[in-house]
C-alpha positions as CSV (number, residue, x, y, z in Angstrom):
1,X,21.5,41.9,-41.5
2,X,20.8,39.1,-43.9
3,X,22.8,36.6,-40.9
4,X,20.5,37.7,-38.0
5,X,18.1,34.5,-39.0
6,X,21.4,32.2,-37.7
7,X,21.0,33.4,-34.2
8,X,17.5,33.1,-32.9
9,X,17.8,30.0,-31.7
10,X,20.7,30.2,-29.7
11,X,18.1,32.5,-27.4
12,X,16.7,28.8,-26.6
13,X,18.8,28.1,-24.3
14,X,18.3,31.1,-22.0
15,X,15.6,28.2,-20.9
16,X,18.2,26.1,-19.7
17,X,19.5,29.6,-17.6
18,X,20.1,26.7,-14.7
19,X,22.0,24.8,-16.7
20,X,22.6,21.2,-14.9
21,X,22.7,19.6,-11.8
22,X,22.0,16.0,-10.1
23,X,18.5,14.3,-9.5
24,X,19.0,14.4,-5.2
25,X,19.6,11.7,-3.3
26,X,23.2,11.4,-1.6
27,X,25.0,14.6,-1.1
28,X,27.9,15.1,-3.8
29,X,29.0,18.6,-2.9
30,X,32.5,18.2,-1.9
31,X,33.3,14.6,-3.4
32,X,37.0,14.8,-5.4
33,X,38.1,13.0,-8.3
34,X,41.9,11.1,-9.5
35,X,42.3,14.4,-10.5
36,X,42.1,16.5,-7.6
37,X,39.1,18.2,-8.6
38,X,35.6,18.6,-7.9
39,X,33.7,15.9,-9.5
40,X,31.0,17.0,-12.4
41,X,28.7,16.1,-10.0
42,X,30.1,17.9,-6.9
43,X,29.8,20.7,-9.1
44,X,26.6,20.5,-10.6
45,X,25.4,19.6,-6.8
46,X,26.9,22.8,-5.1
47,X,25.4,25.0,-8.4
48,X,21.8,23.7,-7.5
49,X,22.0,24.5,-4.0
50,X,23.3,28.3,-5.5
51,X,20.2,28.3,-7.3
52,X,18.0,27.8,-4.5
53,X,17.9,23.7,-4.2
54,X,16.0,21.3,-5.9
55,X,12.7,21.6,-3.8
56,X,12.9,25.2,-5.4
57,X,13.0,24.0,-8.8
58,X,10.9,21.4,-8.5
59,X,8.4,23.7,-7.2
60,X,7.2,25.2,-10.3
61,X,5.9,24.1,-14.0
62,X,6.1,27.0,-15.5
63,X,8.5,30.0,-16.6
64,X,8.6,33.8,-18.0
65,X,11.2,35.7,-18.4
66,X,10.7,39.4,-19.7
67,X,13.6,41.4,-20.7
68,X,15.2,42.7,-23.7
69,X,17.1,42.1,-26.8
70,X,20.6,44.0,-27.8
71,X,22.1,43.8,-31.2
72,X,24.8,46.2,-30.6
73,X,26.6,46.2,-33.6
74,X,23.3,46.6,-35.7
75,X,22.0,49.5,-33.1
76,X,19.1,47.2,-32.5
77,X,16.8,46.5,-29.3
78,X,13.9,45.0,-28.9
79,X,11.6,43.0,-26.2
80,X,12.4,39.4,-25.5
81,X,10.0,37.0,-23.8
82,X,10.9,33.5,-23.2
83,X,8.6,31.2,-22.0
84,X,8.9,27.3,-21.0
85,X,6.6,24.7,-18.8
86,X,7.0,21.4,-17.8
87,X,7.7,18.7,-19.3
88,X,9.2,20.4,-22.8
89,X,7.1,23.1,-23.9
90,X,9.8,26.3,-25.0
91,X,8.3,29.5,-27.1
92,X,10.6,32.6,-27.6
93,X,9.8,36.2,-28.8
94,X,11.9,38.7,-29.9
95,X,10.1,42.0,-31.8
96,X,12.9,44.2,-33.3
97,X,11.6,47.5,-34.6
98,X,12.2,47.9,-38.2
99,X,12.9,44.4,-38.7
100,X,10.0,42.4,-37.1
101,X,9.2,39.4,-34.9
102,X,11.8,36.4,-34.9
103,X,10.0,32.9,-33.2
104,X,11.5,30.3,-32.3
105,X,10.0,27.0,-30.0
106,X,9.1,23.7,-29.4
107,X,5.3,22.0,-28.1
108,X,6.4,18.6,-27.5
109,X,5.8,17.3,-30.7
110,X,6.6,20.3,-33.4
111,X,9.7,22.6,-33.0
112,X,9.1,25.6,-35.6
113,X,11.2,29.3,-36.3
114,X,9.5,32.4,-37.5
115,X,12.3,34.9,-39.1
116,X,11.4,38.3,-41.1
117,X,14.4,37.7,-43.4
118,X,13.7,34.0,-44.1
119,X,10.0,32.8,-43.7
120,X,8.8,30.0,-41.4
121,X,9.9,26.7,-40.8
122,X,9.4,23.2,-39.0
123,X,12.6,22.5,-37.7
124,X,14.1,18.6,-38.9
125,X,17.5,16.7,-37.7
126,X,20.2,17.7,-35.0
127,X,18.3,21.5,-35.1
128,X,15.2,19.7,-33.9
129,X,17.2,17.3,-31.3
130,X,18.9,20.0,-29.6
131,X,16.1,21.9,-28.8
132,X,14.2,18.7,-27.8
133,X,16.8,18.2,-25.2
134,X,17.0,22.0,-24.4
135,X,13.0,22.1,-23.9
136,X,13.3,19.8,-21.1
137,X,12.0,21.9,-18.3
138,X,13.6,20.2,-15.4
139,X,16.7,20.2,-17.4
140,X,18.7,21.6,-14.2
141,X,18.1,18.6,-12.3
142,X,19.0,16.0,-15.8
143,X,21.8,17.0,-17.4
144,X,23.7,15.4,-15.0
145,X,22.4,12.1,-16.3
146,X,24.6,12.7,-19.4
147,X,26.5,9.5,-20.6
148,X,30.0,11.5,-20.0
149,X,31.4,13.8,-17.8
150,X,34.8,14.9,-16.9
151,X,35.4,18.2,-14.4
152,X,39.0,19.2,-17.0
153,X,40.7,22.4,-15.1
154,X,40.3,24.9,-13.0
155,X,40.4,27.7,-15.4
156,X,39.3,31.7,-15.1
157,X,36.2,33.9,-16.6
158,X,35.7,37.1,-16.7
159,X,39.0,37.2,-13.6
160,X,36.6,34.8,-11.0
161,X,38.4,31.5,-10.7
162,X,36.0,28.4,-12.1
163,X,35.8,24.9,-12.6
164,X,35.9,23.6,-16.6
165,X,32.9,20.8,-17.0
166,X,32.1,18.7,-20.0
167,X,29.1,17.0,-20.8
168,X,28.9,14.7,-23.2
169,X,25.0,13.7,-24.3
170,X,23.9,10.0,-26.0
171,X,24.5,11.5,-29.6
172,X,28.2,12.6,-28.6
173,X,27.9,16.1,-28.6
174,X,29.7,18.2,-26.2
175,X,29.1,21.2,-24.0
176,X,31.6,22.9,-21.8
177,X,30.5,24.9,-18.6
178,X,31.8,26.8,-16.3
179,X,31.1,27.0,-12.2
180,X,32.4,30.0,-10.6
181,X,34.6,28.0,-7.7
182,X,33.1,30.3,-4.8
183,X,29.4,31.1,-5.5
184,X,28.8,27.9,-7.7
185,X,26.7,29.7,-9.9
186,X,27.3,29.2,-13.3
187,X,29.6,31.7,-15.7
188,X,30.0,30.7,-19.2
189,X,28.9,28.2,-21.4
190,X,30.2,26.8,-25.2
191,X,28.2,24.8,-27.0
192,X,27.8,24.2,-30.6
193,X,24.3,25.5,-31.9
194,X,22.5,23.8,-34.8
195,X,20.2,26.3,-36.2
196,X,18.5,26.0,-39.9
197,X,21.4,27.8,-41.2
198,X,24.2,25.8,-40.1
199,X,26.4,24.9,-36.9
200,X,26.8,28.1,-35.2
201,X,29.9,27.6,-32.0
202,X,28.5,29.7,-29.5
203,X,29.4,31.0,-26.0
204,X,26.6,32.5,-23.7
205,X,28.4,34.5,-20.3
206,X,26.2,34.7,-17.2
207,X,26.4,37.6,-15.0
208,X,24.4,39.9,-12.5
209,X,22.5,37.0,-10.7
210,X,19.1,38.2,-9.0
211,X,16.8,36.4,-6.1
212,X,13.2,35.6,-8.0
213,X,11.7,33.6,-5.4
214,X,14.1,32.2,-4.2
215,X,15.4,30.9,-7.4
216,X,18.9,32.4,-8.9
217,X,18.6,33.8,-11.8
218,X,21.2,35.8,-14.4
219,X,19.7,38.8,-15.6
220,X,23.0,40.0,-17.9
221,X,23.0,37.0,-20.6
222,X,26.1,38.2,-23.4
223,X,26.4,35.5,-26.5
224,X,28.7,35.1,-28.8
225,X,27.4,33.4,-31.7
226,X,30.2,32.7,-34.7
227,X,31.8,36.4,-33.7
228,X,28.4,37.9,-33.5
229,X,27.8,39.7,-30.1
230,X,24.1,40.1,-28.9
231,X,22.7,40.4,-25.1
232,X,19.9,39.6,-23.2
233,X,18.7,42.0,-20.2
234,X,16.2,40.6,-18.2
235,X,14.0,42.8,-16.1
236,X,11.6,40.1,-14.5
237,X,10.9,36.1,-14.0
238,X,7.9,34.9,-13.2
239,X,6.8,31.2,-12.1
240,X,3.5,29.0,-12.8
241,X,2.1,32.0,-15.1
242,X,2.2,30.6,-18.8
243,X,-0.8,30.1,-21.2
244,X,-1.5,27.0,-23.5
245,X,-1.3,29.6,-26.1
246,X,2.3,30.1,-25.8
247,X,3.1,27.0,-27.1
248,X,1.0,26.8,-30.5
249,X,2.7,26.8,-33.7
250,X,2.4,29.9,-36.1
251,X,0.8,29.9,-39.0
252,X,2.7,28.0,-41.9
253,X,4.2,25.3,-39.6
């Protein structure tokens, strides 16, 4: 149990559930690279219109998503709220019975974690800059601004047929996605976590897609963190609903 404090954070980038796309403008969708591929941004394109478009996503400043928290190999579940607002406010909360509340988020200015096993914490350094970046609430529509891209196979997960992106942000670090070739909806991620513990390699699957709105969301998130299996199981998300207090620091911080 004493490794569960290595994981929280990773449940920071269910805010970034859309993952990437393209700012507008011309229309990318079926442009093909040297490689006879979809371009990164044909594919980030076509998984925005999935979602719903960017007048969808534009359309709110504000998100909750309610659900819960499965530590299978621990015989753990708890309730999981996440909740983010534009520009880059993030706050998470996960309350496992026997164990306690685990925090993790990021105001704009402080980024902090709350663990039962470990104590509370400001977060410092790359732990800090990635959930900077991942607080970004119109991250779907940025990401595609990273300084390198590169669409690198078609590939397979979970047996649907997908397209292999990297992204490559300003401090070099990699992240590897993967765009189901028919629906365009994202299927996988791997990314490299920094939490307060270490670097934690983790991949997040994507499953069970549900209207909210008119916005495309996954409500069967499984992550892989180090070998560690855990799950998310949304039951609801909400738009334009989130207090100021979401976002304030706990005591300690």
């Amino acid at each position: 149990m004493r490794r569960l404090n290595a994981f929280f954070l990773v449940f920071i980038l269910l805010g970034v559930l859309a993952a990437c796309a393209q700012t507008g403008g011309s229309d990318y969708r079926d442009e093909v690279g040297a490689n006879g591929l979809l371009t990164p941004r044909a594919v980030l394109a076509r998984y925005v219109a999935a979602l719903g478009g960017e007048q969808v996503i534009r359309s709110h400043t504000s998100t909750t998503i309610q659900g819960r928290f499965v530590l299978s190999a621990f015989g753990m579940e708890g309730a999981a709220s996440i909740y983010a607002r534009a520009p880059n406010h993030l706050s998470q909360v996960i309350e496992l019975p026997g164990l306690g509340t685990i925090l993790a988020g990021y105001n704009g200015v402080v980024g902090w974690s709350v663990d039962p096993l470990q104590g509370s914490s400001a977060l410092e350094g790359e732990a800090l800059a990635d959930l900077v970046q991942q607080s970004d609430y119109y991250l779907p529509l940025n990401l595609a601004l990273s300084p390198g891209q590169e669409t690198q196979e078609l590939t397979r997960v979970n047996g649907m047929e997908a397209y292999k992106v990297k992204l490559t942000d300003d401090r070099g670090k990699d992240t590897f996605l993967y765009f189901a070739t028919d629906s365009g909806l994202l299927l996988r991620t791997d990314v490299v976590t920094t939490t307060p513990v270490g670097a934690v390699p983790t991949t997040t699957y994507f499953a069970e897609y549900r209207d909210f709105g008119g916005y495309m969301q996954p409500t069967v998130i499984s992550i892989d963190a180090a070998g560690q299996e855990f799950s998310i199981e949304v039951d609801n998300v909400s738009f334009d609903d989130v207090a100021n207090s979401r976002f304030v620091p706990p005591p300690g911080i």
